[in-house]
PLY file of the C-alpha trace (Angstrom):
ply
format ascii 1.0
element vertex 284
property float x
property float y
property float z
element edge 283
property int vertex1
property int vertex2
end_header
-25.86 21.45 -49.67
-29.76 21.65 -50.74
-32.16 19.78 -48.64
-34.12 17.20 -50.70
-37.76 17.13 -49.43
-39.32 14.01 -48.87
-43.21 14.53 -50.16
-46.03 13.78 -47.89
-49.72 14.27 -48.31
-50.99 17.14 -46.62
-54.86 18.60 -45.95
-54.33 21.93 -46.92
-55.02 24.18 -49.62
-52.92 23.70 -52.23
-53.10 27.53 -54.13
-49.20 28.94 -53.55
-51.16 31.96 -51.08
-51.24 29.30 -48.32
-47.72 28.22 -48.20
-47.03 30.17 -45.91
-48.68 29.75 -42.02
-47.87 31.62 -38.74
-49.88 33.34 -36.01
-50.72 36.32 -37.34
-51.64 34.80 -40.71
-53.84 32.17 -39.02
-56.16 34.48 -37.05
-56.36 36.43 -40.42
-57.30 34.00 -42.39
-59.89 32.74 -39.94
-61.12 35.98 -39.10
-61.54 37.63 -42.95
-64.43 37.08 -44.78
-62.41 37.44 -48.09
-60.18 34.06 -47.56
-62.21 31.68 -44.87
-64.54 31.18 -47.58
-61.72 29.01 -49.55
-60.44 27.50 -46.43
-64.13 26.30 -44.92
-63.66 22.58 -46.87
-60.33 22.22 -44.46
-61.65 23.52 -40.89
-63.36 21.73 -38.44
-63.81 22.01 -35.00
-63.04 19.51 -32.66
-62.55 20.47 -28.75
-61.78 16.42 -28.30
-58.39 16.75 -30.03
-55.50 14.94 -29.05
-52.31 15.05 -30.15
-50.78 12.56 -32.84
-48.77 11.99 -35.07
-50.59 13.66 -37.85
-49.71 17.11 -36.25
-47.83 19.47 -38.50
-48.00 22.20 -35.85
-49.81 23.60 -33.08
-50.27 27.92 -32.82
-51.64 28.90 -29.22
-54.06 31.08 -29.01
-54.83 31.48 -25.11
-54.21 34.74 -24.94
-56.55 36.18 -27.59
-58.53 33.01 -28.43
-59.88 33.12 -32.44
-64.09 34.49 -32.22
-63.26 34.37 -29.03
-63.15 30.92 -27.94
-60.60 28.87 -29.47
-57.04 28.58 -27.85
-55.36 26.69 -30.42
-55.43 26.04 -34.49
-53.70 23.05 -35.24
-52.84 22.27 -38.68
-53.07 18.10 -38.75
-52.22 16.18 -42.13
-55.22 14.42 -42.22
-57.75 16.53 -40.63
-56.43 19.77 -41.77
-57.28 22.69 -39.84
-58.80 22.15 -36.65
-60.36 25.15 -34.09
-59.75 24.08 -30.11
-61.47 25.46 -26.95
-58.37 23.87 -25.14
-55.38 25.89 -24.92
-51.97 24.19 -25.42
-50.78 23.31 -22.05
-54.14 21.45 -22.06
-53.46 19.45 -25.25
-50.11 18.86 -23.96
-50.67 17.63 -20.75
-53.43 15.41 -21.52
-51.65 13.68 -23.93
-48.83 12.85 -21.28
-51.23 12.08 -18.60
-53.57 9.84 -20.81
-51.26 8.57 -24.16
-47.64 7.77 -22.48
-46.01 5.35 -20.01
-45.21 7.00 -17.00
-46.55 10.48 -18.09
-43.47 12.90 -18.26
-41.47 11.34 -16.08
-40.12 8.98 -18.40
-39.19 11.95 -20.38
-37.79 14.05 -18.08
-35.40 11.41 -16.53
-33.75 10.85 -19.82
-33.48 14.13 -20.08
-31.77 15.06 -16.95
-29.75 11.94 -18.05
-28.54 13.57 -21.01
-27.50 16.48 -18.85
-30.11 19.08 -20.67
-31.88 21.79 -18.67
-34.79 23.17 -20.49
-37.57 20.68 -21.43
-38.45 21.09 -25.65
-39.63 17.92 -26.35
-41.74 14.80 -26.38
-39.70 12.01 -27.65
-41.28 9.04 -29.08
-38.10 7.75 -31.24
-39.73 8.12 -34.69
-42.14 10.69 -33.55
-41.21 14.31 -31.80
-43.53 17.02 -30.93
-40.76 20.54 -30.03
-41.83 23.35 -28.45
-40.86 26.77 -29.19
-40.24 28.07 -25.51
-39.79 25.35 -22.40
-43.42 24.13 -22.16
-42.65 23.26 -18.16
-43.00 27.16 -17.98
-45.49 28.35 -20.08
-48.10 28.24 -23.26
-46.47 28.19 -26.61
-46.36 26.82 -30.25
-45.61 23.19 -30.90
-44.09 21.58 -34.20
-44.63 18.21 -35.37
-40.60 17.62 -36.03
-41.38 14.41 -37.92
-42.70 16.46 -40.72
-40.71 18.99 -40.95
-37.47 18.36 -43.26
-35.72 22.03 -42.55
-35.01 25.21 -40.09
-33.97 28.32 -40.75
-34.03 31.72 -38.66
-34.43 34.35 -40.52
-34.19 38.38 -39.03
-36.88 37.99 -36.05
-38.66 34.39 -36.63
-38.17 30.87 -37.63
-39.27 28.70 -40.25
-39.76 25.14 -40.33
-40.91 23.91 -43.70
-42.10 20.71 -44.91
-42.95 19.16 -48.87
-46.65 18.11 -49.49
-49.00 18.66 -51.98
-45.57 19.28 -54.51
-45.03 22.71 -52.52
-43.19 23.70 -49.42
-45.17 24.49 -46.75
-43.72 27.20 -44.47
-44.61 27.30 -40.63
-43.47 30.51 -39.22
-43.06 31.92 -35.48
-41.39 35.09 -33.71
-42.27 33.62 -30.21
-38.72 31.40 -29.46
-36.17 31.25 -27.24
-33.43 33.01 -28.19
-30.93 29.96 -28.53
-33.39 27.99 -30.47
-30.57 25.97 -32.40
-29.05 24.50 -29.76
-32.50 23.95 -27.92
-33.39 21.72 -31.48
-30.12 19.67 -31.08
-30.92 18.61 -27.40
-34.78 17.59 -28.61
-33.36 15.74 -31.76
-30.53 13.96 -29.53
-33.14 13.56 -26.33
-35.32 11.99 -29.53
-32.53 9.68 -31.03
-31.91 8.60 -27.35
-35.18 7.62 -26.65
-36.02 5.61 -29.78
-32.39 3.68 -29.61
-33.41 2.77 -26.69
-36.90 1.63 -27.85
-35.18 -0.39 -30.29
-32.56 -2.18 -28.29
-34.95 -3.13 -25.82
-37.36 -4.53 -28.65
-34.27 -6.43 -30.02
-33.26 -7.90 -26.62
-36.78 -9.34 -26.73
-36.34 -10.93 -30.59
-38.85 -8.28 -31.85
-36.77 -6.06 -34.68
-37.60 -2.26 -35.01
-35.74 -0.21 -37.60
-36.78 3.49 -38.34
-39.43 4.22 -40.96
-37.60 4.84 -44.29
-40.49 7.78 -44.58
-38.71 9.54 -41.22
-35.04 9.31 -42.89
-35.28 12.93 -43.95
-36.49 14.43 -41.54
-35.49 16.53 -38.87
-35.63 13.42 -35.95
-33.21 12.11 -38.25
-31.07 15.11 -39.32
-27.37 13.76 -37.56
-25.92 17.31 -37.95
-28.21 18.13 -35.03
-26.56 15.38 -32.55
-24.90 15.74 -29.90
-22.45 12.73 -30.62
-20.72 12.75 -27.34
-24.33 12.29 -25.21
-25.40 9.30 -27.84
-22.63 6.72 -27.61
-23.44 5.45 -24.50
-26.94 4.35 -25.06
-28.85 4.13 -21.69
-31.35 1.01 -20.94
-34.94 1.52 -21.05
-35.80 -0.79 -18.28
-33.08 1.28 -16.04
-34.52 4.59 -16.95
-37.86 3.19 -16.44
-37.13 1.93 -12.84
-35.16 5.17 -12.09
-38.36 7.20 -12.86
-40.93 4.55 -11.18
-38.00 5.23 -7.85
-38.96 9.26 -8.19
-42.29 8.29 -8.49
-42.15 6.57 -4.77
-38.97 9.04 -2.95
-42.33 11.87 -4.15
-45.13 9.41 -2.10
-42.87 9.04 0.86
-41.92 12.41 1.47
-46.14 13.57 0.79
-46.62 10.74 3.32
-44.47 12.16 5.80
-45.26 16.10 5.25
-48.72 14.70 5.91
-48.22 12.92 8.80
-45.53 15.34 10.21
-43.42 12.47 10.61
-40.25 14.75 11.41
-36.06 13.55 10.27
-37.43 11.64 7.30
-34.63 10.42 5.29
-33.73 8.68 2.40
-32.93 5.65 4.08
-36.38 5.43 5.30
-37.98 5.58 1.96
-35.37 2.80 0.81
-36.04 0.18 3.29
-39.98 0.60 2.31
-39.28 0.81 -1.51
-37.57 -2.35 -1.26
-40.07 -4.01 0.77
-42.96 -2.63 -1.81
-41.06 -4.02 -4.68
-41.45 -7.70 -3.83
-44.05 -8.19 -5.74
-42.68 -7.79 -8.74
-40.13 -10.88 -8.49
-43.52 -13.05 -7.83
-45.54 -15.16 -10.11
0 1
1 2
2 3
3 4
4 5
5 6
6 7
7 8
8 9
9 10
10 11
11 12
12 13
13 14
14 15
15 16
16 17
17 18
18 19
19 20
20 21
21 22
22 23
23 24
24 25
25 26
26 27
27 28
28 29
29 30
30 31
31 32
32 33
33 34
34 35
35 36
36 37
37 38
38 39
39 40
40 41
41 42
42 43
43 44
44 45
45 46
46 47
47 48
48 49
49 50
50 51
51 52
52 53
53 54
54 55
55 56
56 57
57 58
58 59
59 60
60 61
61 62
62 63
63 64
64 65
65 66
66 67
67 68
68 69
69 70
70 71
71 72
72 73
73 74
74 75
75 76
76 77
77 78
78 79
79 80
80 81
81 82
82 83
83 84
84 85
85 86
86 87
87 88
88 89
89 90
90 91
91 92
92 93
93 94
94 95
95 96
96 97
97 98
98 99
99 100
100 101
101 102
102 103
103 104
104 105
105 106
106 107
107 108
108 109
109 110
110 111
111 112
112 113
113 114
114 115
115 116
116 117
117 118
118 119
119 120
120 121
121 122
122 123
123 124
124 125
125 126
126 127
127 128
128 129
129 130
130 131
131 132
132 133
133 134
134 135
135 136
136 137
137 138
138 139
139 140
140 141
141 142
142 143
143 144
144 145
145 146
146 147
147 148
148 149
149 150
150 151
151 152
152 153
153 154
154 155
155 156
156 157
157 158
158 159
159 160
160 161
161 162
162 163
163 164
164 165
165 166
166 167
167 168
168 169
169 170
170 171
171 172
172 173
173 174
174 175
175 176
176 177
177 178
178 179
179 180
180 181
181 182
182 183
183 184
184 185
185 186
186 187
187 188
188 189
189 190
190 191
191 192
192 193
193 194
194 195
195 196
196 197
197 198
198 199
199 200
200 201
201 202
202 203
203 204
204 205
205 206
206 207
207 208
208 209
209 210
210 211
211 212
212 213
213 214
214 215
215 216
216 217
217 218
218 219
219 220
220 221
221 222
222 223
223 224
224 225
225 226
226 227
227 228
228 229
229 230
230 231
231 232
232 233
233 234
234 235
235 236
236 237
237 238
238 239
239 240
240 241
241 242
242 243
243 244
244 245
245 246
246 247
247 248
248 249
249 250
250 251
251 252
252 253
253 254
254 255
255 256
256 257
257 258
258 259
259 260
260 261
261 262
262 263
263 264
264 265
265 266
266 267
267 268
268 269
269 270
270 271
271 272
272 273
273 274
274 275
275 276
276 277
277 278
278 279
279 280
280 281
281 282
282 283
């Protein structure tokens, strides 16, 4: 069946030799005198970037930074292309440490919920930023799966692709894990988990959330990925909340007690002051 592409508007050059984007074709564009010339009106350099959901994709560049000094390129909707001192574990990390509730936590409890392993994804329920190799364990690329409407591996690398500007834009990359299909379906079920939740927890409260009509055809909405047996049981967000906030404490105690060299501490201990700590919260 042919994908129908949903358009979006898109800051990049529309002339049919940019369609195409990877690695390679990023630090030679931005390294050749011949073509940076008719990409200057779409770069700008911001080392304050922060991730959003304007970003199409993310290359990392730590390795062999572009002129020598910027780890990533991201290619953003609105801002186009933007140079980065800050590699991608950088970008990444201070987005979860300054944007989210609870950090990664949150994330990685639904997660281990769901009964997945490797960690792809930041789920936001309309809104999911994949990785192209676990980002727990190193630097790598990071697509904007919001945008992008298909995948397809071809011979040695993938391409996600995405309408804007009436083209198809093609994001390519050879650095993946090798079971990159299946790694897409836990990060688009780990996704549709997370914002089902979002929205019965809004309803439960008399405030209404539906998905964005503009999302519909994308790949956070693409049910061929879904694992249907992990999504009929949706969990509560309050429970997963207070199951992470729990971790969050069993990690204090047992600092506490290294620290102290308070020797046989057990879990018992950590419940009786848990439960005394969480008083406060049935208290006016």
């Amino acid at each position: 069946m042919r994908k129908e592409y949903t358009e979006i508007s898109v800051k990049l050059p529309s002339n049919e030799n940019f369609n195409t984007w990877s690695k390679e074709l990023v630090k030679a564009r931005l390294t050749s005198t011949v073509t940076i010339e008719g990409l200057i009106p779409f770069i700008q350099e911001n080392n304050l970037y922060q991730l959003n959901e304007n970003m199409l994709v993310l290359y990392d560049f730590h390795e062999n930074p572009i002129s020598g000094k910027y780890e990533s390129v991201i290619l953003d909707k609105k801002d186009g292309i933007i140079l980065c001192r800050k590699n991608s574990r950088q970008l990444v990390n201070h987005f979860l440490k300054h944007r989210l509730i609870l950090g990664a936590v949150l994330q990685k409890r639904l997660q281990k919920e769901l009964g997945f392993y490797y960690r792809h994804t930041i789920s936001l329920g309309e809104i999911a930023y994949f990785s192209l190799r676990a980002h727990s364990e190193r630097h790598t690329c990071w697509i904007g799966l919001h945008h992008m409407q298909t995948m397809q591996q071809c011979k040695k690398k993938v391409i996600f692709s995405c309408k804007g500007n009436n083209r198809v834009y093609n994001f390519e990359f050879d650095d993946y894990v090798p079971n990159l299909h299946k790694r897409l379906a836990e990060a688009i079920t780990h996704n549709h988990v997370f914002g089902q939740m979002l929205v019965n927890y809004a309803n439960s409260h008399g405030f209404h959330l539906k998905l964005c009509k503009c999302r519909r055809k994308s790949l956070v909405a693409d049910q061929e990925y879904l694992y249907l047996t992990k999504i009929h049981n949706v969990l509560n967000l309050k429970d997963l909340a207070e199951a992470a906030i729990e971790e969050f404490h069993q990690n204090y105690g047992r600092h506490c007690a290294d620290f102290f060299d308070i020797k046989d501490w057990q879990i018992n201990d950590h419940n009786l002051f848990y439960r005394l700590s969480r008083r406060i919260k049935s208290l006016l």
